[in-house]
FIFIGU-348302 format. One record per residue (C-alpha): residue in three letters; x, y, z. Coordinates in steps of 0.1 Angstrom, whole numbers, plus 5000, padded with zeros to 4 digits. Layout:
% FIFIGU-348302
ALAXYZ
...
//
This chain:
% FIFIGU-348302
UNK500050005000
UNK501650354991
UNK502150545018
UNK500550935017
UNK503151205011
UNK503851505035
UNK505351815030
UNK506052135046
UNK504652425023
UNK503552765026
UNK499652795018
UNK497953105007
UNK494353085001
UNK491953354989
UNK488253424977
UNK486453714964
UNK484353974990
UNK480353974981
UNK480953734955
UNK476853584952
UNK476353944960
UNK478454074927
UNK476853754908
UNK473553904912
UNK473854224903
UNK476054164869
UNK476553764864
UNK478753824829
UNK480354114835
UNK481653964871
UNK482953644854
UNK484253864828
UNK486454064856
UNK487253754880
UNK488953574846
UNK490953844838
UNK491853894870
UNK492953584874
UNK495053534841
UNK496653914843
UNK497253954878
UNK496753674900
UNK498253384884
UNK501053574872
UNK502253724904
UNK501853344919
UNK504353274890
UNK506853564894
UNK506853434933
UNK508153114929
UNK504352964939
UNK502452744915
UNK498252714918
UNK496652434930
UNK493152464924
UNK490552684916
UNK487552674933
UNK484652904923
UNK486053264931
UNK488553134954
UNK491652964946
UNK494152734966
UNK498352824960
UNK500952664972
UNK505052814976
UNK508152654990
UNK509153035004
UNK507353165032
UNK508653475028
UNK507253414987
UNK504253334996
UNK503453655021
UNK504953904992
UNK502753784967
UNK500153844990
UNK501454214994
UNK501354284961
UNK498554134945
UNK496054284977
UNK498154674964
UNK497954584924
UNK494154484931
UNK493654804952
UNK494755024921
UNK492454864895
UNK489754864918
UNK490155264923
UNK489255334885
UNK485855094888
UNK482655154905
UNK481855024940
UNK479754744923
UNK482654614898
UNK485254574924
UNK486654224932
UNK488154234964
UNK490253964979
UNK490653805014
UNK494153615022
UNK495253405044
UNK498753275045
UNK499952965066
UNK503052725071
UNK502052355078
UNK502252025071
UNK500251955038
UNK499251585025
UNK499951504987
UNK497651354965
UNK498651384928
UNK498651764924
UNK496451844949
UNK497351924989
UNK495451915017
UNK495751825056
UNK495652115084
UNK498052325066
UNK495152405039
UNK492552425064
UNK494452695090
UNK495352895058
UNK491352905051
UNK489952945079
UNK492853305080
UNK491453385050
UNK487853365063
UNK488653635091
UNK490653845073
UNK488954205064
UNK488254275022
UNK491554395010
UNK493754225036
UNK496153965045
UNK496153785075
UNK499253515084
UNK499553225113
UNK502153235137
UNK504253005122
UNK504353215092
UNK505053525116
UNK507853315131
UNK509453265098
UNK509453635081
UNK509453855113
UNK512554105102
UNK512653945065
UNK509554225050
UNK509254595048
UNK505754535062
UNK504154625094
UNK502854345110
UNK500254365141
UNK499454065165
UNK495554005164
UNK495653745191
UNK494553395192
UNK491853295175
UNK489952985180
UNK488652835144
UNK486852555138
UNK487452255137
UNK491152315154
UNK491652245188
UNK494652475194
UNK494352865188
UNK496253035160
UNK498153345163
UNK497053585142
UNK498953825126
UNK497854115098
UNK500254225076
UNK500554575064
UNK500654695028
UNK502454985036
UNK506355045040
UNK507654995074
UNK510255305068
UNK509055625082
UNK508055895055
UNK511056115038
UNK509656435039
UNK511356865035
UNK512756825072
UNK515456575056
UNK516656825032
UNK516757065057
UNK519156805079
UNK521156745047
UNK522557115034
UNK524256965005
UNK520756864992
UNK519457184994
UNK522457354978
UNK521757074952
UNK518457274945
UNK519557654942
UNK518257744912
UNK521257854885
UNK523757764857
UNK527157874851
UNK529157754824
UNK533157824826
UNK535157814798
UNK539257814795
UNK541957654779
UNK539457604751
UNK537957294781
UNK534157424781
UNK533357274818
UNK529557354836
UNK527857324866
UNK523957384867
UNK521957334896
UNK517857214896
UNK515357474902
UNK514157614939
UNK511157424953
UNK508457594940
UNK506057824956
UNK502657724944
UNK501057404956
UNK498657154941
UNK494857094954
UNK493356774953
UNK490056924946
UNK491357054915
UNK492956724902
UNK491556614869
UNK491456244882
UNK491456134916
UNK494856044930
UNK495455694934
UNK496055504965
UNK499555434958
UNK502155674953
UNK501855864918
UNK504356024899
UNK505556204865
UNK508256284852
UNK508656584831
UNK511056634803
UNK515156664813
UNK516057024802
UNK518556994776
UNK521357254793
UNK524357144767
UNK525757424744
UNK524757154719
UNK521057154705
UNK521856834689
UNK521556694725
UNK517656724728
UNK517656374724
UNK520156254750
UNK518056454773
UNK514856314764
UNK516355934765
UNK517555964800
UNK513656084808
UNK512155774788
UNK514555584803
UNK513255684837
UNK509555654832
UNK510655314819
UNK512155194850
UNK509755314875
UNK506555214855
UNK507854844861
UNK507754864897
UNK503854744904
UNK504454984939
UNK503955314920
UNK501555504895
UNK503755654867
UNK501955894838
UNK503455764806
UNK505855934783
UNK503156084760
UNK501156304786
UNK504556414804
UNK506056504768
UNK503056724762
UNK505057014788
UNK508156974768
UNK509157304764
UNK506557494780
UNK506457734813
UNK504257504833
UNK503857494870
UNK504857174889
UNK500957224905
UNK499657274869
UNK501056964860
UNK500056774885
UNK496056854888
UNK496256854851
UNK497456454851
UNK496256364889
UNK499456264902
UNK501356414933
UNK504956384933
UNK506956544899
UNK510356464891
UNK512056734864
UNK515756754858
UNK518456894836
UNK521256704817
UNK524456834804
UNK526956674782
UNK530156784766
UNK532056454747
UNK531656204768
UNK531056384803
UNK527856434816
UNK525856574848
UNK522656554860
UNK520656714882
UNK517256574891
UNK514656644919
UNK511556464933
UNK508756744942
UNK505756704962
UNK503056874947
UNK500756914978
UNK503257064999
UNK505557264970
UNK508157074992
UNK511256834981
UNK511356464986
UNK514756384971
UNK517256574947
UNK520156454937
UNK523156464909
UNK525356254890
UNK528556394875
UNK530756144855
UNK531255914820
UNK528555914794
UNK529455554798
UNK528755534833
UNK524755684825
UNK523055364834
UNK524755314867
UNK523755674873
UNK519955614863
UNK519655254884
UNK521055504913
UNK518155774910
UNK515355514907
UNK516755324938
UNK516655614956
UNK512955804943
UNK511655434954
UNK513055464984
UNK512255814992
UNK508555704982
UNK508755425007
UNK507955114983
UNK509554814974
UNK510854654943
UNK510254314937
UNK513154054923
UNK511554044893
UNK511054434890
UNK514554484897
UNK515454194868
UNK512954354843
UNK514654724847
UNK517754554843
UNK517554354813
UNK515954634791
UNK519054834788
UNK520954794758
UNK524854714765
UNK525955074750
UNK524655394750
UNK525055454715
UNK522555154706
UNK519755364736
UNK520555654715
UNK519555544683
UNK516755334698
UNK515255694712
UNK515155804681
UNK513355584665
UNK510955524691
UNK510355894690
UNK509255914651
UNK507455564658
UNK505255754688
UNK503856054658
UNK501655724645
UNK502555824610
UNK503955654572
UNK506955884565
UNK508255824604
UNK507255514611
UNK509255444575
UNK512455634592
UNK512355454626
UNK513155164613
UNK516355234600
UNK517455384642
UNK515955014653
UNK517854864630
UNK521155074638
UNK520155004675
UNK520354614668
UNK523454644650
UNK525054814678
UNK523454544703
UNK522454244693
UNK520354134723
UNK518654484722
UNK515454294730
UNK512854664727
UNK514554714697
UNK513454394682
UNK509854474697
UNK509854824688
UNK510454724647
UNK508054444652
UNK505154684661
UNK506654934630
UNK506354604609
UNK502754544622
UNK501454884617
UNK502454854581
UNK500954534575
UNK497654654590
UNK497555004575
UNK499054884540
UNK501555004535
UNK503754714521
UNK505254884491
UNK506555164513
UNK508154894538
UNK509154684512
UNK507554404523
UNK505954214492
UNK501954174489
UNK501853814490
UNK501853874527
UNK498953984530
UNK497953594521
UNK499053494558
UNK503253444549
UNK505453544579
UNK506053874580
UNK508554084592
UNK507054154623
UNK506753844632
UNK510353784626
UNK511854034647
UNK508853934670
UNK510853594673
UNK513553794676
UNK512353984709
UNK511053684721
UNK515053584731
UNK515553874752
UNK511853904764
UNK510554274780
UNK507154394786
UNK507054514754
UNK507754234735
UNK504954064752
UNK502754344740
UNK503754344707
UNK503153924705
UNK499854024715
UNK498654294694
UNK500154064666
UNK497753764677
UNK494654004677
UNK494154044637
UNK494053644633
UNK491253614660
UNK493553424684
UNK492553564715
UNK492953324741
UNK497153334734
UNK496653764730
UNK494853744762
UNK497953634783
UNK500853764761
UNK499054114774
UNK498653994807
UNK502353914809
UNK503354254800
UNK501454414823
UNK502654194848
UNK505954314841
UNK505654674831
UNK501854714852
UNK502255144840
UNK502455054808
UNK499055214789
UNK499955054757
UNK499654674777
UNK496154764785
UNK495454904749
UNK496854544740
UNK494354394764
UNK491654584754
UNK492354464717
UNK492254124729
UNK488954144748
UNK487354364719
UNK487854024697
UNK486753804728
UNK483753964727
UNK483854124759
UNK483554474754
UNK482654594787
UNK485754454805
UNK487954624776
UNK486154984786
UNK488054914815
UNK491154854804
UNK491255144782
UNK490055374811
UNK493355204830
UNK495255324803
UNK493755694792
UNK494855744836
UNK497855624831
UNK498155854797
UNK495856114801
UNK497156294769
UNK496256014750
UNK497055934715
UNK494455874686
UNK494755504684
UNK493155514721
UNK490355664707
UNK490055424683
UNK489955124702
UNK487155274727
UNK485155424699
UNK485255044688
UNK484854884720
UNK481855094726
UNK480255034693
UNK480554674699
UNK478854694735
UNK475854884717
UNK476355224730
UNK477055434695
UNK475655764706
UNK478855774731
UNK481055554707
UNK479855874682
UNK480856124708
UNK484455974717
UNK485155974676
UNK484256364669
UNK486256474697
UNK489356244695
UNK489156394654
UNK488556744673
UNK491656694698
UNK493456514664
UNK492456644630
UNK495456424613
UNK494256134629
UNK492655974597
UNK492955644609
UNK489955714633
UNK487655804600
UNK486555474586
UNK484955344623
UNK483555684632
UNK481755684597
UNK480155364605
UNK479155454634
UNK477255784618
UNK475455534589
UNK474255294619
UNK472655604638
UNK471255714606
UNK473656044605
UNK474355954569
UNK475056304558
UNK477656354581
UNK479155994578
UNK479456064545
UNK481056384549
UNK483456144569
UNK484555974538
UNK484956264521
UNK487656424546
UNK488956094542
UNK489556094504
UNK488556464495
UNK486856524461
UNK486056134459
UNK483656104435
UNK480755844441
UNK482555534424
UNK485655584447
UNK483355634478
UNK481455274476
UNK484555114469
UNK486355304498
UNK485955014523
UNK487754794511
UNK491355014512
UNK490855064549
UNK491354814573
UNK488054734592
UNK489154344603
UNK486254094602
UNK487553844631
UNK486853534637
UNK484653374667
UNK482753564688
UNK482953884669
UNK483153794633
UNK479253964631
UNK480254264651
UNK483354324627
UNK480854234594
UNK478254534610
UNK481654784614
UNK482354724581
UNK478954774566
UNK478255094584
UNK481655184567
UNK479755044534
UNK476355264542
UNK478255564548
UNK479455544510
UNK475855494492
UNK474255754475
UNK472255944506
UNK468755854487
UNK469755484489
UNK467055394518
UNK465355084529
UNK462355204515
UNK463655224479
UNK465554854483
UNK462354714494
UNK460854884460
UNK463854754439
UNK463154394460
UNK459854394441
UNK461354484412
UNK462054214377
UNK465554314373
UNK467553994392
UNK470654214392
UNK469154534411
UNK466854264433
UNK470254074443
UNK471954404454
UNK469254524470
UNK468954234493
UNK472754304498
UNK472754654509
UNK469754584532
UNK471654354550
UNK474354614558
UNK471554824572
UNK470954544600
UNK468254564623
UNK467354914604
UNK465554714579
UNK463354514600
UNK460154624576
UNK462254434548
UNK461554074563
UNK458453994544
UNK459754084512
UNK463153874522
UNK461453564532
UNK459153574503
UNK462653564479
UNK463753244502
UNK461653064473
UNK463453214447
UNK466952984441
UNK468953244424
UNK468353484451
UNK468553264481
UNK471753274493
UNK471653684495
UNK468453684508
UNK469253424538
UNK472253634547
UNK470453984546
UNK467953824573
UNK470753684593
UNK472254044596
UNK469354184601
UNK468953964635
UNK466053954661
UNK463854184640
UNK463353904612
UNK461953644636
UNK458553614610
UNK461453464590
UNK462453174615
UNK460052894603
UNK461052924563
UNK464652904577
UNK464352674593
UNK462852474567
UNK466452524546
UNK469052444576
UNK469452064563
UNK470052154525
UNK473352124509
UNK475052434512
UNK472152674515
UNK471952494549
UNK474852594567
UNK474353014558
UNK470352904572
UNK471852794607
UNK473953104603
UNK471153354602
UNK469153144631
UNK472053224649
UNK471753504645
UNK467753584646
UNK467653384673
UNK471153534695
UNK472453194699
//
């Protein structure tokens, strides 16, 4: 007889607050939120923590870690990464956890554990408050000293079906360091001479040498009642554009690299909010207030800096500001080699995350490391292309690849570099522009692409973006499930990153889950409040696809308002017009799409813009997009009305695209059905008139039985079942 296996193991168990309560007040859309939870938050800080899930069960799950000390940090941080997404959703979307942690003896049966080491760690989780983590003694004895937690003794609780009491301990999310606040600076003189506002620059011997200094604390303060968003509960932060203070102009864009490199860094650490490049880019060059800046983005600590270089010497100066108080947190210079900028930059963010009182995981401090490039030449060309890649455009998008590729050839495990020209490569292929790229046509038939092989490229050296790019990549062919957690991963590693939650978004859009992607893209407009036009594009979308086209409408006109060059917008916000029977001004749409069209080039407009029809879930949504797109090109006294007449018509031409265009008019063209079933007797009009009904969906219900009646013919059959489908919302 085989005798049962033991263990010790470190057990964390947890389960959703109000679940049945959640359940009945949205069923789908709180499945919707528990699964991606799960795959983009939960399951992958288990991962990252050494800890490996043993069972789901319901809206609870079972985990198990050989570290203690694991097991109580991934508790930490999934309760603070949970407690930001939860501060963008209403009350009545939030899933909260409860955790308890234990250390016990566990019995093994295949891959599952249990024994009183699973049921101590359930009954913790059981008392702990929403939002909490509660650990036994014996996981007290074993981390006590080991986290930058504060941890309170509860007591002894008795729990049933234990005879013994547990010490109870609950664990703080919080830093255990006392706050950094202006009294430091005023203990420390050389920090506050280190922010005495001036520049001098000294030149002789023909040796140009300089010393400038960052910029007094400031006078004016922010007010939270005047912040744009509400701050989050974690620390938030932006940093503004380095002033470029070299004699050099041609230095803009060593001073701009060391401020994405920055942003970079600390938007991996899961601890902090960090505004992404494109809203903090938007000051660049303009006399802004620190408190301006930070009502205007919702954030209250601003770094801003200078750089100088002359060959290959370089200083810094940067300075952490709290916007509330006007006050300093940190400041801080680095004098030395160019080559020696890295060091210099791992230095700063070591000490703003320390000064903010959070902690960087082992993987966080892994991820910052691996993304830098081995030279500083290869980070200088990569900023320059990433910077003409960022303007969304042919002519720079065209020029950035040639900086990646210089960047590649200067490292070759640059792994953003392969990323960053996979996502050039992709844009290209989606927006055709193959002849431009030289890439052939042919691959538009489903041959690997360029992206995809410098997407196997970034694969070797992974980084959050790489992940994103695998996912956005995925989308097109309808592959969702794999998009789903190649954008899960990168926000895992990079959790600041907006364009991971676009990525998500895109993923959920083709899952058929619009609702859950409206949240995601309201994660990522916070995180980049000056957001770019693709943004708008992928809510317009998303919200079109949930049924709400008055506000999908709304968000078009004034992201082409905000962004009068952003064409790519046009073709989905003209749909949307033709399906709320705005035709005039859809197709006035088309025609600041392609001005001067004439009515040929008009109709035949959709099919040089890419409107994808996935796959799944959402092939029909992507078929109504697209015939909006269609509608919005007809003459403007093309109506249902006159199809129905041309329907009754002897002409089997006009009759079969008739029945055509009243199927892109969908549920518009309900009074249609009579007419359509009648033509179901006709066998050269069939097919068409099967489809139109199908498209047309629960209005054509009169048509069900005569459908019906087709669904086990040859051929005809299969588009029959497609339209009950349909009719019927199967």
């Amino acid at each position: 007889m085989q005798r049962t296996q033991r263990r010790l193991a470190a057990v964390l168990a947890a389960d959703v607050v109000g679940y049945s309560r959640l359940m009945e007040i949205d069923e789908a859309g709180t499945l919707a939120r528990l699964k991606t939870n799960r795959e983009t938050l939960i399951e992958p800080k288990i991962t990252e923590h050494d800890g490996r899930v043993v069972k789901l069960m319901g809206d609870g799950l079972l985990a198990e870690f050989a570290s203690v000390v694991n097991a109580v940090s991934c508790a930490v941080e999934t309760q603070r990464a949970l407690a930001a997404l939860n501060a963008e959703l209403p009350k009545d979307q939030r899933l909260e956890l409860r955790i308890g942690v234990n250390l016990g003896d566990v019995l093994v049966e295949g891959d599952d554990i249990y024994g009183e080491g699973v049921n101590v760690a359930a009954r913790l989780e059981r008392l702990c408050t929403p939002g909490g983590v509660l650990i036994s003694g014996t996981v007290f004895d074993q981390v006590q000293g080991r986290l930058d937690q504060e941890i309170e003794f509860l007591g002894e609780q008795h729990v049933k079906n234990l005879e013994k009491p547990v010490r109870v301990y609950q664990v703080g999310l919080g830093a255990r360091r006392a706050a950094v606040d202006a009294r430091v600076i005023r203990r420390r003189p050389w920090l506050v001479w280190a922010a005495v506002a001036g520049a001098v620059i000294l030149v002789a011997g023909g040796v140009a040498l300089w010393s400038h200094i960052g910029s007094a604390p400031p006078a004016d303060v922010a007010s939270k009642a005047s912040m744009a968003f509400p701050l989050p509960d974690k620390p938030s932060i932006a940093v503004l554009p380095f002033a470029n203070m070299s004699s050099d102009a041609g230095q803009e864009h060593f001073a701009d690299g060391m401020t994405d490199d920055l942003i970079t860094d600390l938007s991996k650490i899961s601890a902090l909010f960090v505004i992404a490049r494109n809203s903090t880019f938007f000051y660049k060059d303009k006399p802004v207030k620190i408190s301006q800046v930070a009502e205007e983005l919702g954030v209250r600590y601003v770094l801003e800096g200078s750089v100088q270089r002359a060959g290959d010497q370089v200083r810094v100066n940067a300075q952490l500001i709290d916007a509330l108080t006007g006050g300093h947190v940190w400041a801080d210079r680095f004098n030395g080699s160019v080559t020696d900028i890295f060091a210099a930059q791992d230095e700063f963010v070591s000490k703003i995350v320390e000064a903010l009182q959070v902690t960087l995981t082992k993987t966080e401090k892994e991820e910052i490391e691996h993304a830098k490039p081995s030279n500083i030449a290869a980070k200088e060309a990569f900023e320059r292309g990433w910077n003409l890649y960022l303007r969304f455009n042919l002519e720079d998008s065209f020029e950035a690849v040639r900086h990646f590729e210089k960047a590649i050839e200067l490292d070759p495990q640059y792994g953003r570099a392969y990323a960053a020209l996979s996502l050039v490569y992709l844009r290209a292929g989606f927006y055709g522009w193959y002849q431009d790229f030289g890439v052939a046509d042919v691959a538009r038939r489903g041959q690997v692409l360029e992206w995809e092989r410098y997407l196997q490229q970034a694969q070797k050296y992974p980084t959050s973006l790489a992940y994103t790019a695998e996912a956005l990549n995925l989308v097109p062919f309808s592959k969702t499930n794999e998009a789903r957690r190649a954008a899960g991963r990168s926000i895992a590693l990079d959790p600041n990153d907006p364009e991971a939650h676009v990525a998500m978004a895109w993923a959920l859009i083709v899952s058929g889950e619009p609702e859950e992607a409206l949240n995601f893209l309201a994660t990522a407009i916070r995180l980049n409040p000056k957001y770019p036009s693709h943004y708008v594009l992928a809510r317009g979308v998303a919200l079109f696809q949930h049924g709400d086209l008055k506000q999908a409408a709304e968000v078009f006109e004034e992201g082409f308002r905000r962004n009068p060059s952003a064409i790519a917008i046009l073709p989905a916000y003209a749909s949307v017009l033709a399906h709320l029977d705005r035709r005039k001004e859809a197709r006035e749409t088309l025609l600041t799409l392609r001005p001067g069209s004439d009515q040929t080039t008009l109709e035949n407009l959709p099919f040089a813009f890419p409107i994808i029809i996935w796959e799944g879930g959402s092939k029909r949504f992507g078929e109504r997009l697209f015939d909006g797109f269609r509608i919005a090109g007809l003459p403007l006294d093309v109506t249902v009305p006159k199809l129905i007449g041309e329907l009754k018509g002897d002409d089997p031409f006009a009759r079969q695209l008739a029945m055509k265009r009243l199927g892109w008019f969908g549920a518009a063209a309900a009074e249609a059905v009579p007419v359509l079933a009648q033509a179901l007797e006709d066998d050269a009009l069939r097919q068409q008139a099967v489809e139109a009904l199908g498209k047309i969906g629960p209005p054509a219900k009169a048509a069900v039985a005569a459908l019906r009646a087709l669904q086990n013919e040859a051929v005809i059959g299969t588009y029959a079942k497609e339209a009950l489908n349909d009719i019927l919302e199967n």
